[in-house]
Residue frames as qw, qx, qy, qz and C-alpha x, y, z in Angstrom:
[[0.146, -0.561, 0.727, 0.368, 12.33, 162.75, 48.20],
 [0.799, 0.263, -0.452, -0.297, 12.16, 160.54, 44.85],
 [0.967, -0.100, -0.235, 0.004, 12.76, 156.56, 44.73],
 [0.277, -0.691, 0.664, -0.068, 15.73, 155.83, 47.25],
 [0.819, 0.141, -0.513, 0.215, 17.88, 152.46, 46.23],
 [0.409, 0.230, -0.638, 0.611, 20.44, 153.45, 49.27],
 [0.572, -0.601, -0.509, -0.229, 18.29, 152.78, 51.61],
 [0.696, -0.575, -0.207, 0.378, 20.73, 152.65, 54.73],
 [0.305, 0.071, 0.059, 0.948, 22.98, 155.38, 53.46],
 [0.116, 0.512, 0.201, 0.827, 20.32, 157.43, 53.22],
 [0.549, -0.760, -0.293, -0.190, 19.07, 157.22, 57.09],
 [0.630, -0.449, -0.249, 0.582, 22.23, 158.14, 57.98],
 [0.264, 0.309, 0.284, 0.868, 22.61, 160.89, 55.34],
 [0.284, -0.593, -0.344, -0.671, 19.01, 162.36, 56.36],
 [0.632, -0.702, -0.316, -0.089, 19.10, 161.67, 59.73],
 [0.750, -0.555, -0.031, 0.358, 22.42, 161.86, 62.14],
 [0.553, -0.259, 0.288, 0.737, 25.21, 162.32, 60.01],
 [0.239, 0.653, 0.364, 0.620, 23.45, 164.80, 57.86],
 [0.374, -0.903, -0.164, -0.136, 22.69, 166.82, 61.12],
 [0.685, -0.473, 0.184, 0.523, 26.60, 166.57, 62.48],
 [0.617, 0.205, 0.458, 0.606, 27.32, 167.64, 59.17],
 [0.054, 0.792, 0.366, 0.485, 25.26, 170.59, 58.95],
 [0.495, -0.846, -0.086, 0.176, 25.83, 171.57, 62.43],
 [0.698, -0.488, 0.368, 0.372, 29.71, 171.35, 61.35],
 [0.638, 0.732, 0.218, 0.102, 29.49, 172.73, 57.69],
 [0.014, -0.950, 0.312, -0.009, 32.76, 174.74, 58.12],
 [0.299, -0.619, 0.680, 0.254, 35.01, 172.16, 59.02],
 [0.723, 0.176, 0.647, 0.167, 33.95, 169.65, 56.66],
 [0.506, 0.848, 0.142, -0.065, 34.03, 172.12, 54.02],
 [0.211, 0.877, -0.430, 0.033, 37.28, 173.02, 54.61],
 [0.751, -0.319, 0.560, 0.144, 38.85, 169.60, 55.55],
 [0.738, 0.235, 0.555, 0.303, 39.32, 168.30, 52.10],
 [0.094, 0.898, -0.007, -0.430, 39.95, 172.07, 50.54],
 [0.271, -0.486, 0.673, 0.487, 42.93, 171.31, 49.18],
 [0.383, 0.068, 0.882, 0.267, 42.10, 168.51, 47.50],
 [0.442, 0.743, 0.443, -0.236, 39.13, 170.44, 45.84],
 [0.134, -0.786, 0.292, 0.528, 41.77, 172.83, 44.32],
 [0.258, -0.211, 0.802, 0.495, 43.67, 169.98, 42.98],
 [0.526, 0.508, 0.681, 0.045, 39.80, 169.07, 41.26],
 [0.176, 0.858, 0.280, -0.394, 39.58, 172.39, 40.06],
 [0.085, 0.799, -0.368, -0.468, 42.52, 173.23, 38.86],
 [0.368, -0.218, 0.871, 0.240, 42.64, 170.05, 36.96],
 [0.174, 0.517, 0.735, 0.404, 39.32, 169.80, 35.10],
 [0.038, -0.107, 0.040, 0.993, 38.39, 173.10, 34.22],
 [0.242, 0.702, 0.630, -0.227, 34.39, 174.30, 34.44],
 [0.224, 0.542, 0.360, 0.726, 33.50, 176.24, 31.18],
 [0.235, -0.002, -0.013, -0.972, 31.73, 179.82, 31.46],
 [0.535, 0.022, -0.461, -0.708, 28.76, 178.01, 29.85],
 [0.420, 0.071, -0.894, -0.140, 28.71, 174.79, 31.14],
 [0.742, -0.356, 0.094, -0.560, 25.63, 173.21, 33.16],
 [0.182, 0.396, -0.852, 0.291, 27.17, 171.23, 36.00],
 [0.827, -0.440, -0.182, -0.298, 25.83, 168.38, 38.06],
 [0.067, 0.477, -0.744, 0.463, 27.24, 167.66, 41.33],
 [0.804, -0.147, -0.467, -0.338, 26.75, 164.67, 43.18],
 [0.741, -0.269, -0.481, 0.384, 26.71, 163.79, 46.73],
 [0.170, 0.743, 0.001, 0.647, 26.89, 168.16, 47.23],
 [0.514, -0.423, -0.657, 0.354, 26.13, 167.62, 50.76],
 [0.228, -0.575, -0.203, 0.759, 26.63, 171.60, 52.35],
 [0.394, 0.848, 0.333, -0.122, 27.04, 172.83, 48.90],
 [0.139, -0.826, 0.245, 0.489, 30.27, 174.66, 48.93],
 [0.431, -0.011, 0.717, 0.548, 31.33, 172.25, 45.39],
 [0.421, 0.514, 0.580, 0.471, 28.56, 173.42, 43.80],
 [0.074, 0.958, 0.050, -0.273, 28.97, 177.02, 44.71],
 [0.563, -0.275, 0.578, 0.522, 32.07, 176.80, 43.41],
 [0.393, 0.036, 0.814, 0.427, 30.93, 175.63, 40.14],
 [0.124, 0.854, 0.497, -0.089, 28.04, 177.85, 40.11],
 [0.159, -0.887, -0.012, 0.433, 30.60, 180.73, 39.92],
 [0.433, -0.270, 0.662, 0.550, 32.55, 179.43, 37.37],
 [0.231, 0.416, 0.778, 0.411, 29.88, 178.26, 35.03],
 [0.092, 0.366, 0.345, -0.859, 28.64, 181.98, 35.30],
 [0.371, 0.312, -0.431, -0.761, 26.93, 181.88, 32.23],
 [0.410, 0.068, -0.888, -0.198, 25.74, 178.11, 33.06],
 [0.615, -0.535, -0.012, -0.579, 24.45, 176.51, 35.88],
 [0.268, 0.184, -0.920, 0.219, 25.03, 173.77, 38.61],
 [0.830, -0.341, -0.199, -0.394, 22.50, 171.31, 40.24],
 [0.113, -0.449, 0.792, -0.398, 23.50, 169.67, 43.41],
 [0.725, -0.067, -0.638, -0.251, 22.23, 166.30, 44.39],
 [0.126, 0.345, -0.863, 0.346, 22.13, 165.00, 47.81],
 [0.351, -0.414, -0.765, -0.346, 20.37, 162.63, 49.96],
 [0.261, -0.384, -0.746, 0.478, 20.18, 164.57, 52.91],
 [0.089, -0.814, -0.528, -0.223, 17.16, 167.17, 53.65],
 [0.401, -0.825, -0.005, 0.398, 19.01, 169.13, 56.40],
 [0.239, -0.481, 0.310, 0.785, 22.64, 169.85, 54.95],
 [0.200, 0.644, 0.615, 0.410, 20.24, 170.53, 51.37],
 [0.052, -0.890, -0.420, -0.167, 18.78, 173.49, 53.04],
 [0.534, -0.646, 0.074, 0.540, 21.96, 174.61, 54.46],
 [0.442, 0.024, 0.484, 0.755, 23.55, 174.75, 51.09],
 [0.039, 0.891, 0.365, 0.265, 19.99, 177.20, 49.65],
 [0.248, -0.944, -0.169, 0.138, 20.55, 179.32, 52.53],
 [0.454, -0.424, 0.455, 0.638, 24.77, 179.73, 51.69],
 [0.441, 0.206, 0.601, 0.633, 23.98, 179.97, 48.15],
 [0.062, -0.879, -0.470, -0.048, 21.05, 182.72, 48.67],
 [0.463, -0.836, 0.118, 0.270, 23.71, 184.76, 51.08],
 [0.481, -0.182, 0.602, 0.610, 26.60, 184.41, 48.13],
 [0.479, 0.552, 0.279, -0.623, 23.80, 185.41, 45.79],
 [0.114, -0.185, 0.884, 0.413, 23.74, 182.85, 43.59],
 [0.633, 0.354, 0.091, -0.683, 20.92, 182.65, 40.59],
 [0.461, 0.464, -0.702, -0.281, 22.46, 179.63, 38.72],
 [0.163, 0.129, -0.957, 0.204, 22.46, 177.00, 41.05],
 [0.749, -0.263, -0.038, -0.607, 19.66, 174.77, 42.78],
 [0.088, -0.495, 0.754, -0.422, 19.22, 171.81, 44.90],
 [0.763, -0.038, -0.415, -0.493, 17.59, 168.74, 44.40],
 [0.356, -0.318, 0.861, -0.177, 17.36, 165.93, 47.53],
 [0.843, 0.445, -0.157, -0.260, 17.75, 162.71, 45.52],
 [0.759, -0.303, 0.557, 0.146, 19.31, 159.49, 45.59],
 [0.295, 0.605, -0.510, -0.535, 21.76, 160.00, 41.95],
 [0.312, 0.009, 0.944, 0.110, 21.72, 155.93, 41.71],
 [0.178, 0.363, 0.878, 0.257, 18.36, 156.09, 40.51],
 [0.096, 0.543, 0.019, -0.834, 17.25, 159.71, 40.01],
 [0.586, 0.172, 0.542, 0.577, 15.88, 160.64, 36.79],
 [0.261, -0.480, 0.214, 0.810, 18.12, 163.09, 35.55],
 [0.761, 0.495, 0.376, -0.184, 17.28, 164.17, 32.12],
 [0.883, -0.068, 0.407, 0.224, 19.16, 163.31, 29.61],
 [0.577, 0.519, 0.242, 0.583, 21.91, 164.87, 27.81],
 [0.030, 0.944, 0.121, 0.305, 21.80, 167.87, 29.73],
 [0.572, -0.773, -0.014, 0.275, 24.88, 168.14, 31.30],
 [0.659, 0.668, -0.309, 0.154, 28.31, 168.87, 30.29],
 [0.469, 0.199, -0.747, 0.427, 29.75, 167.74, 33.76],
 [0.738, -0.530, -0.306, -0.282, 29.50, 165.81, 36.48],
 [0.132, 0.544, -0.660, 0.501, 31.60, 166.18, 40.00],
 [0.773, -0.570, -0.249, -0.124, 32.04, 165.16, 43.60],
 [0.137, 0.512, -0.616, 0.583, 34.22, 165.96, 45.85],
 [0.057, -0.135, -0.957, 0.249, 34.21, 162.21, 48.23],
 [0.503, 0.072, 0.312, -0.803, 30.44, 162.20, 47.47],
 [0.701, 0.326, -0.389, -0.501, 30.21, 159.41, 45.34],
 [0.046, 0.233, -0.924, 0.299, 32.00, 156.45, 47.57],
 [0.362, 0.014, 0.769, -0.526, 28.60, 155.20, 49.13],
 [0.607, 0.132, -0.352, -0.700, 26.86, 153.70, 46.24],
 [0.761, -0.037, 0.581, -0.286, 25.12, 150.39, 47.29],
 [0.581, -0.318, 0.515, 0.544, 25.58, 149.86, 43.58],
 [0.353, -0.484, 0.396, 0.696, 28.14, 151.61, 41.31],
 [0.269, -0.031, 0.709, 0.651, 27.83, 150.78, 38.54],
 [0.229, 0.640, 0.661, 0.318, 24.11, 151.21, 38.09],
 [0.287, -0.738, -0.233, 0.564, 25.00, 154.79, 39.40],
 [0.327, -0.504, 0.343, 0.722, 27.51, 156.12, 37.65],
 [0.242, 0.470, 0.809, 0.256, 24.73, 154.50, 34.49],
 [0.002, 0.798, 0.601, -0.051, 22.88, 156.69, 35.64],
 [0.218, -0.826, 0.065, 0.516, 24.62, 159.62, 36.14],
 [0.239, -0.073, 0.533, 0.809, 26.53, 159.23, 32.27],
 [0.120, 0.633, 0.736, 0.206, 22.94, 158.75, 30.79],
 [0.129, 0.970, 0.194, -0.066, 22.40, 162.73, 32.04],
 [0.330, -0.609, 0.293, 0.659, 25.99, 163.89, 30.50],
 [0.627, 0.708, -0.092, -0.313, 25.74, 165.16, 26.83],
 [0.887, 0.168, 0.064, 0.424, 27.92, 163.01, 24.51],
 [0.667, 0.381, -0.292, 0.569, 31.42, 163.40, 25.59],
 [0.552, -0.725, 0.040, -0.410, 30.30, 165.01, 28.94],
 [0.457, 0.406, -0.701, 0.366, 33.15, 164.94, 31.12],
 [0.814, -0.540, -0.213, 0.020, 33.08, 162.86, 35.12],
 [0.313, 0.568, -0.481, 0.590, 35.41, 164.45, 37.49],
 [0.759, -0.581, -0.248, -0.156, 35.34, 162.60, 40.97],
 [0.014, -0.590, 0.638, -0.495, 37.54, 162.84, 44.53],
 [0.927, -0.223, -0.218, -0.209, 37.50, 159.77, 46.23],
 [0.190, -0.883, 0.425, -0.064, 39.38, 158.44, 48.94],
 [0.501, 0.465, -0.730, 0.007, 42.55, 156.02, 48.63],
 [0.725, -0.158, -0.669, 0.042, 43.04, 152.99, 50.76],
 [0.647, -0.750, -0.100, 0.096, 42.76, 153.61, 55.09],
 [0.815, -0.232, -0.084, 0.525, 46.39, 153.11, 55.21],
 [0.506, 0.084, 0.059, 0.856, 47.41, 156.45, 53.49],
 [0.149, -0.666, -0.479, -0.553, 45.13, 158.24, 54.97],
 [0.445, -0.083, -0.728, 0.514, 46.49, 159.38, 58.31],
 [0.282, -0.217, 0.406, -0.842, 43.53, 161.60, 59.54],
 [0.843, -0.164, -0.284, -0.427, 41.81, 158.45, 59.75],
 [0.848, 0.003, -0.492, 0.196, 44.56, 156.21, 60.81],
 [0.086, 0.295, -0.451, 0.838, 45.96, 158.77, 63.50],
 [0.565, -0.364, 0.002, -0.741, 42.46, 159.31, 64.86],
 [0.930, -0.228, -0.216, -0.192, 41.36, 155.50, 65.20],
 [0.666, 0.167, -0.547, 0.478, 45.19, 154.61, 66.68],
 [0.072, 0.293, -0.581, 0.755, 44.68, 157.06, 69.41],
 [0.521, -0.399, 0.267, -0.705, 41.67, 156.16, 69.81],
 [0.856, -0.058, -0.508, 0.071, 42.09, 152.08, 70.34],
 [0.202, -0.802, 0.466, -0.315, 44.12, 152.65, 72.90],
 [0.212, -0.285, 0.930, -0.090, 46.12, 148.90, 72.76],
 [0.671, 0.063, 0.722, -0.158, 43.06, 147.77, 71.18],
 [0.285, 0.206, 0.791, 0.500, 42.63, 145.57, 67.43],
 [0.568, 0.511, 0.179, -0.620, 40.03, 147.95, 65.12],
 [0.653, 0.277, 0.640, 0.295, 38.96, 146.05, 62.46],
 [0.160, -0.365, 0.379, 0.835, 39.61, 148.06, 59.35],
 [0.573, 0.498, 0.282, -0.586, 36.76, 149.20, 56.87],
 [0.551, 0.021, 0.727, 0.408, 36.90, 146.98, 53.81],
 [0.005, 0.341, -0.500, -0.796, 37.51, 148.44, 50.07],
 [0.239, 0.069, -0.579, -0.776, 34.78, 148.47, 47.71],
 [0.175, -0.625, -0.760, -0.047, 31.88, 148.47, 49.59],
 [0.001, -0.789, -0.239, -0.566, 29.81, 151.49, 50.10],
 [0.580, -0.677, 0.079, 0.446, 31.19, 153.86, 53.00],
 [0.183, -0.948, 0.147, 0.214, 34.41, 155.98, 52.33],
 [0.106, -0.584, 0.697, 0.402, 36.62, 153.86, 50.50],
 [0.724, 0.318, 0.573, -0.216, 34.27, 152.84, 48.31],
 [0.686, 0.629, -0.126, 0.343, 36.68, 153.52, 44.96],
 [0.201, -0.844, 0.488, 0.095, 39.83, 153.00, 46.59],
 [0.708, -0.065, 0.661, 0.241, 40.41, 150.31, 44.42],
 [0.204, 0.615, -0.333, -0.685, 41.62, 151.83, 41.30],
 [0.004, -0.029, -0.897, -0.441, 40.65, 148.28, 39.15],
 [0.149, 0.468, 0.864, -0.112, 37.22, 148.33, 40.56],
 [0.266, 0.706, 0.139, -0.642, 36.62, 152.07, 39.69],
 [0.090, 0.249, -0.818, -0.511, 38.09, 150.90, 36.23],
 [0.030, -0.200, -0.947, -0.251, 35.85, 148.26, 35.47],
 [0.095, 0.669, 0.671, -0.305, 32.55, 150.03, 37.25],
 [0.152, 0.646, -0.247, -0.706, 33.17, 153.18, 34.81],
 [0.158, 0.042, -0.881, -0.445, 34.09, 151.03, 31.55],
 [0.031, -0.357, -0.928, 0.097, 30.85, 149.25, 32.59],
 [0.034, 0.679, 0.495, -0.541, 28.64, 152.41, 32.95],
 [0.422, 0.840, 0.329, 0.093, 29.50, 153.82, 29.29],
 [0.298, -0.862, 0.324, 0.252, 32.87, 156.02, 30.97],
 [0.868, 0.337, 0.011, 0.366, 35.81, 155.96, 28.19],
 [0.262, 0.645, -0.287, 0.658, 39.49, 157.82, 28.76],
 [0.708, -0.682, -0.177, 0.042, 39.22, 156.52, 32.48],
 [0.509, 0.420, -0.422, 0.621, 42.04, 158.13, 34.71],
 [0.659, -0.716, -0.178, 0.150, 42.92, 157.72, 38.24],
 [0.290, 0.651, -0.360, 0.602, 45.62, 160.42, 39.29],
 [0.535, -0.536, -0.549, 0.354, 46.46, 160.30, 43.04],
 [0.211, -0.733, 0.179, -0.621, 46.02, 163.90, 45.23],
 [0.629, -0.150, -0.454, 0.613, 48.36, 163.89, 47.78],
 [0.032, -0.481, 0.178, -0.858, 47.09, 166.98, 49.89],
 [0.113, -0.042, 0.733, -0.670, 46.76, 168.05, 54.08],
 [0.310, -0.565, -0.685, -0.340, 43.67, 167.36, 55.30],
 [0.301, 0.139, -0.566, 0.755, 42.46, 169.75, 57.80],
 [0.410, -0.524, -0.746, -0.027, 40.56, 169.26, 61.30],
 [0.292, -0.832, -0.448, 0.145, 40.65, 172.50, 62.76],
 [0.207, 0.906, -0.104, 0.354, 42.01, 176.05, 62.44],
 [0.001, 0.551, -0.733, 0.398, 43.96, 174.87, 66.23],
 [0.168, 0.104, -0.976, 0.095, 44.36, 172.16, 68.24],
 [0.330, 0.285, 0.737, -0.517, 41.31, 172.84, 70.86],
 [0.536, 0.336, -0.003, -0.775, 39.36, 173.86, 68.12],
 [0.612, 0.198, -0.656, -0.396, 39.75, 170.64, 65.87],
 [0.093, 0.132, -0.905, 0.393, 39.03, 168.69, 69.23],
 [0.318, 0.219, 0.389, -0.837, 36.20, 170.10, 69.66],
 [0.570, 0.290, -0.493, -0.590, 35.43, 169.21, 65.99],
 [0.488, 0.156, -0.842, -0.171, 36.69, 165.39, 65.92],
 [0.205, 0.000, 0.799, -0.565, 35.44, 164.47, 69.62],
 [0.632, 0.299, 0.254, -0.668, 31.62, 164.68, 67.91],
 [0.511, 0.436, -0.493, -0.554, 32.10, 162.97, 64.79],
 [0.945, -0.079, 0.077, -0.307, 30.28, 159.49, 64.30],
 [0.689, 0.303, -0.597, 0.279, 34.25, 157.67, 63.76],
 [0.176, 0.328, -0.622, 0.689, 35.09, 158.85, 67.64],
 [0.638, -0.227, 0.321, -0.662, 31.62, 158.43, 68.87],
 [0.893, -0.034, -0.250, -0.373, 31.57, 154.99, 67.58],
 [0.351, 0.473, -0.657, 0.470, 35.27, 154.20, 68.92],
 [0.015, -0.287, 0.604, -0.743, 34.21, 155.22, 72.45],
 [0.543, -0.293, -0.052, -0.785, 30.98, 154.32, 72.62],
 [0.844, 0.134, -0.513, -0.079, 31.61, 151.02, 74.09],
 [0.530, 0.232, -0.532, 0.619, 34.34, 151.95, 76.75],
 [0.546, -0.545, -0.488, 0.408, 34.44, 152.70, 80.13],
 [0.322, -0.881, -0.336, 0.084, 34.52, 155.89, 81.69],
 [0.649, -0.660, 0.288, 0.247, 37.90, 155.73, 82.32],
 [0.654, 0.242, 0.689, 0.197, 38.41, 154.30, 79.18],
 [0.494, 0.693, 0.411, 0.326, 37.22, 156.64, 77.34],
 [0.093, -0.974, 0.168, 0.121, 38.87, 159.89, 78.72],
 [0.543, -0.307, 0.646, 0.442, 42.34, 157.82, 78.24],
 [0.466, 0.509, 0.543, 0.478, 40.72, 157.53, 74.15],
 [0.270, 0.872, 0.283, 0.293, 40.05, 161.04, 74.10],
 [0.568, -0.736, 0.237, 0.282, 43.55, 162.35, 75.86],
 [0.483, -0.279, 0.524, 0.644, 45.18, 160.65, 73.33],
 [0.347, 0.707, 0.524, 0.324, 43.05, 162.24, 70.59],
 [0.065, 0.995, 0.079, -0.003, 43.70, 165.54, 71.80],
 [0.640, -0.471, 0.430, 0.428, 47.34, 164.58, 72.21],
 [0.471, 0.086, 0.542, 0.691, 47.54, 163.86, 68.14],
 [0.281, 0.920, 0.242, 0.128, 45.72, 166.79, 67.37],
 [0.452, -0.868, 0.104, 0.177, 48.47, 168.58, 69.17],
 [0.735, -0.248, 0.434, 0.457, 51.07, 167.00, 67.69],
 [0.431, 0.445, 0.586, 0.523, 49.61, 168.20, 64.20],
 [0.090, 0.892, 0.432, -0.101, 48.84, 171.43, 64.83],
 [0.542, 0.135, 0.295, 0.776, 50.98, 173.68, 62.57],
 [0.056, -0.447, -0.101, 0.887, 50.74, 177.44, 61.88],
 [0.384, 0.053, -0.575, -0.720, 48.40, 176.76, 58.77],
 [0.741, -0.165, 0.003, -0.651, 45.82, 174.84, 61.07],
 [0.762, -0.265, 0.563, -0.181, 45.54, 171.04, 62.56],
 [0.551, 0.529, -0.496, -0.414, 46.96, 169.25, 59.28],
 [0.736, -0.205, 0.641, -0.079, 47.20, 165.45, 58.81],
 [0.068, 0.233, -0.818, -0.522, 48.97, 163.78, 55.41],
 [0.633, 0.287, 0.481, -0.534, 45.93, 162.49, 53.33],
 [0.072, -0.153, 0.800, 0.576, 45.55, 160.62, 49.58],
 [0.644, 0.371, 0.216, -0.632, 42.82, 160.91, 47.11],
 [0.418, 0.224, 0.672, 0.568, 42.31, 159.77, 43.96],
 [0.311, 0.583, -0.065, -0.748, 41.23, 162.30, 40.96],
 [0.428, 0.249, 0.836, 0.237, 39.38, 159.82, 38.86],
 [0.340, 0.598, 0.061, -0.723, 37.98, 161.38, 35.56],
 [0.292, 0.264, 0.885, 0.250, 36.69, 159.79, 32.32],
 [0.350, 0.115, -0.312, -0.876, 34.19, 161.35, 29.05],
 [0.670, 0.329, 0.461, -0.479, 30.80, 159.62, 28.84],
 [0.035, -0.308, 0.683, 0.661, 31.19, 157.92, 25.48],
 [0.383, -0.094, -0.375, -0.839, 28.60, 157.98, 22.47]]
């Protein structure tokens, strides 16, 4: 891999949580589905157009975009090595000839210049160490007027497959709450700081829209148990607790899966933002 700036993002990216991720490419792909739609059907991908995703992790954004831009192309970015090779081997088996995969930290990559004509993510872009010189980077390879279409997630509170999850698991106890605009997941859920770290990076016609769509952990309850019990929020929850302790945290975890589990699949009320903005001259 080229020069890494996110140092600590990226031993978790290449190491653990790239592997949970890869192992688990299905449900993370389809958790945030919706919300891809809403990207899609909002900023349209030319025929022509040569796309750069960022943060691609699995891959399934830039197939996507790879099918659209039939006549174009689409370069994923991520930093991890494992769900990288996952995304080849899905994109091989889809037989895709447009697309390719590059592991690379986008902060300080170098892209060359001018050669895009957009740049996505779908929540891949939250974990810059920092933003601004990112997002630098990342206009610097968009061709003048090259459009930025990102998913990112809003503040904890309106986010209940986070805030469901971590309530059952606390059982009665205080979780401290992950703090806005630092890398991690709500790392643009402040809708001044993405403002100013865009404006700052060269981004004109900034526009945060909010995407109000399910998230979903699992096709049924046992199955999205099966899912959320592994994942590095419930392992860190539990990882602390007693025996006892912890079967009482994961009871009531399988309890609010239950609760949510609807004839369309385990569903839990979620809020993005759809932040987009032109590279300007």
């Amino acid at each position: 891999m080229s020069t890494i700036a996110n140092v600590e993002m990226a031993a978790a990216w290449d190491g653990s949580e790239g592997e949970h991720w890869t192992e688990h490419a299905d449900h993370y792909e389809r958790a945030a589905g919706f919300s891809w739609q809403r990207l899609l059907d909002a900023v349209p991908i030319g025929s022509r157009d040569v796309v750069l995703d960022v943060g691609c992790g699995t891959g399934r954004s830039t197939r996507d975009a790879a099918r659209i831009a039939a006549s174009g192309s689409a370069l994923g970015v991520d930093l991890s090595a494992r769900m990288l090779e996952h995304a080849r081997q899905a994109a091989e088996r889809e037989g895709l000839s447009n697309i390719r995969f590059q592991q690379a930290d986008a902060q300080v990559f170098p892209f060359p210049e001018n050669a895009f004509d957009i740049a996505l993510s779908s929540f891949g872009a939250m974990f810059f160490a920092d933003p601004t010189a990112a997002f630098t980077n990342i206009a610097g390879a968009l061709r003048r007027d090259g459009r930025l279409a990102l998913l990112a997630w809003r503040e904890l509170a309106r986010n209940e497959w986070l805030t469901a999850v971590r309530t059952a698991l606390a059982i009665g106890r205080q979780l401290p709450e992950p703090p806005p605009g630092v890398p991690g997941p709500f790392g643009l859920a402040d809708a001044e700081h993405v403002r100013r770290v865009l404006g700052a990076a060269g981004f004109v016609d900034i526009r945060l829209d909010a995407v109000e769509e399910p998230t979903v952990l699992g096709v049924d309850a046992d199955d999205a148990f099966a899912f959320v019990s592994t994942v590095g929020v419930t392992k860190g929850l539990t990882q602390d607790l007693d025996p006892d302790s912890e079967a009482r945290a994961l009871e009531a975890l399988r309890r609010t899966l239950i609760e949510h589990e609807t004839d369309a699949g385990v569903l839990f009320a979620a809020s993005a933002w759809l932040i987009t903005g032109r590279a300007g001259a």
